[in-house]
N, C-alpha and C positions, 0 to 999 in steps of 0.2 A: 759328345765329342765325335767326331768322324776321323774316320779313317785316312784316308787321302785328305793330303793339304795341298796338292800340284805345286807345290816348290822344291819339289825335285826331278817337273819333267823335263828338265834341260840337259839331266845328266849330274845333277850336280848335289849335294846333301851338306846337312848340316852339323856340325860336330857340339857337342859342349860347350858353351861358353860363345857359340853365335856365328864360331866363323868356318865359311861353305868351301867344298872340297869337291872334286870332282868323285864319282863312284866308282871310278878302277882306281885311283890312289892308293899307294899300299895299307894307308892304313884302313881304308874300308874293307881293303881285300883281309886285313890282320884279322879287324873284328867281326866280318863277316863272313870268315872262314869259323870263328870260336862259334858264332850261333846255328852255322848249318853242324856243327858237330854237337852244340846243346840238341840240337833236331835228331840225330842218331840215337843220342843217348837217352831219348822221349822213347824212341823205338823198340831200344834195349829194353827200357823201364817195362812195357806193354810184353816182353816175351820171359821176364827172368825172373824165376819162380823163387830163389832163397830171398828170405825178407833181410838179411843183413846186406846183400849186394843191391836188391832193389833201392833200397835206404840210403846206401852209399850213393848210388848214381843220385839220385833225389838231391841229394846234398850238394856233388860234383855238379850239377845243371845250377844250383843256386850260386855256386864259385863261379860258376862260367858268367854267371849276368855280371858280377863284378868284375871278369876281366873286360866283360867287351865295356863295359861302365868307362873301366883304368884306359883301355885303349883308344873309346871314343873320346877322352879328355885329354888333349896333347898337358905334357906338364907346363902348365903357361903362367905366371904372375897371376893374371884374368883368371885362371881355373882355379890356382890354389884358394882364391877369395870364395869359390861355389862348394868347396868343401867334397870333393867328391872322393869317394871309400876307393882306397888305394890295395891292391893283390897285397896281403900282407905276408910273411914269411911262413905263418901256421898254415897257410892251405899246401904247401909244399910239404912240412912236415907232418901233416896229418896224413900225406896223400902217404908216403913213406912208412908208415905206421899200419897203412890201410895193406900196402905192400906184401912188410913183414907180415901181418896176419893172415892171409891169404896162401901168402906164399908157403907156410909154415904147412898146412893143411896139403900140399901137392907132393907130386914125389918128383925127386930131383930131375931134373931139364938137362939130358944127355946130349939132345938132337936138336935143331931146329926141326919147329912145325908149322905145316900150313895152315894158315888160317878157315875155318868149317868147324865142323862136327855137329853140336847141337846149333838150333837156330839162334838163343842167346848167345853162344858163344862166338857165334860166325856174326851177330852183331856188334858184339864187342870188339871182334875184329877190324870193322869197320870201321867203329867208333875209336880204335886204335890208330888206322893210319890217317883218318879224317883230322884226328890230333896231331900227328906227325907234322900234316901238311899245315894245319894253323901256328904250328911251330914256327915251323918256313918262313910262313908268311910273317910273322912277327919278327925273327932274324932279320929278312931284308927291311923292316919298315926301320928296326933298331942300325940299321946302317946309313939312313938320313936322317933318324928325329930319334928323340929322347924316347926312352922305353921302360918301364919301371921293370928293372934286372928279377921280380921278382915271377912275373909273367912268364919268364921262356924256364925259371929253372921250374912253376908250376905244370907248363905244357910241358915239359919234356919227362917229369916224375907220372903224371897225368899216362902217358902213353904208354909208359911202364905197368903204371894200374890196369888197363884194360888190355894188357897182355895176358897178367896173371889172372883178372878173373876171367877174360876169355876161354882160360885152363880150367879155372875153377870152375864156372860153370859146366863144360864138359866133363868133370870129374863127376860131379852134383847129378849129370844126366847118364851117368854110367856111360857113356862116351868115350873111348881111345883117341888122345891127341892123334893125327897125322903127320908123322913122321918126314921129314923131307928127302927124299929118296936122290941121292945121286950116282 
């Protein structure tokens, strides 16, 4: 199978179920904001030495191909027939789960901090607001087209997660959060 098919040199791509979209559309923006942060979180994977957060990202990049799945499939008649795996509600609540345990391990969050310290953690960071913004981008797609509600409460607990281990792995690395000075 090759790579390049040229029918998308016009500008234009293909969605699930057949039907072509141009490539700033929101919703390519939606789900092609989730894979450049599945790309971050590859990054992450390559610097972050605990096996229980390496494992969790591992996990997180495999959620991620089903959101961009759920979002490159508008919810159409046409699509329901192709059966395509929809964000179910357990990626939300496991992400929350993943939270509390984490969380549980740091010492209480007095201050805002800036994003750095160790270099996983300052990836995390990234990997934090990269989610942010795929958030975003998913809100304005859900204010012209259907959006499956379980997607933005996924990104938004999602951003959560990679704050706390952004902490936790600086914790992990004998690293001092920084502090936001004002």
């Amino acid at each position: 199978m090759k790579i390049y098919t040229k029918t998308g040199d016009k500008g234009d791509t293909g969605l699930f179920g057949g039907e072509r979209v141009s490539k700033s559309s929101d919703r390519i923006e939606a789900y092609g904001t989730v894979d450049e942060l599945n790309s971050f979180i590859g990054l992450a994977v390559a610097e972050v030495k605990d096996k229980k957060v390496k494992e969790l990202l591992q996990k997180i990049q495999n959620e991620l191909f089903t959101v961009g799945s759920d979002l490159a499939a508008p919810e159409t008649e046409k699509n329901t027939k192709l059966k395509i795996v929809r964000v179910p509600e357990k990626f939300f609540t496991d992400a929350e789960k993943s939270i509390d345990y984490f969380e549980e391990k740091l010492d209480l969050l007095k201050n805002f901090v800036l994003p750095g310290g160790s270099k996983s953690s300052a990836l995390l960071h990234v990997c934090r607001s990269v989610c942010r913004r795929a958030e975003r981008r998913v809100v304005k797609l859900s204010s012209c087209d259907k959006v499956n509600k379980n997607i933005l409460i996924y990104l938004n607990r999602l951003a959560d997660l990679f704050f706390v281990l952004a902490r936790y792995e600086n914790k992990a690395a004998g690293v001092t959060d920084t502090k936001w000075n004002i």
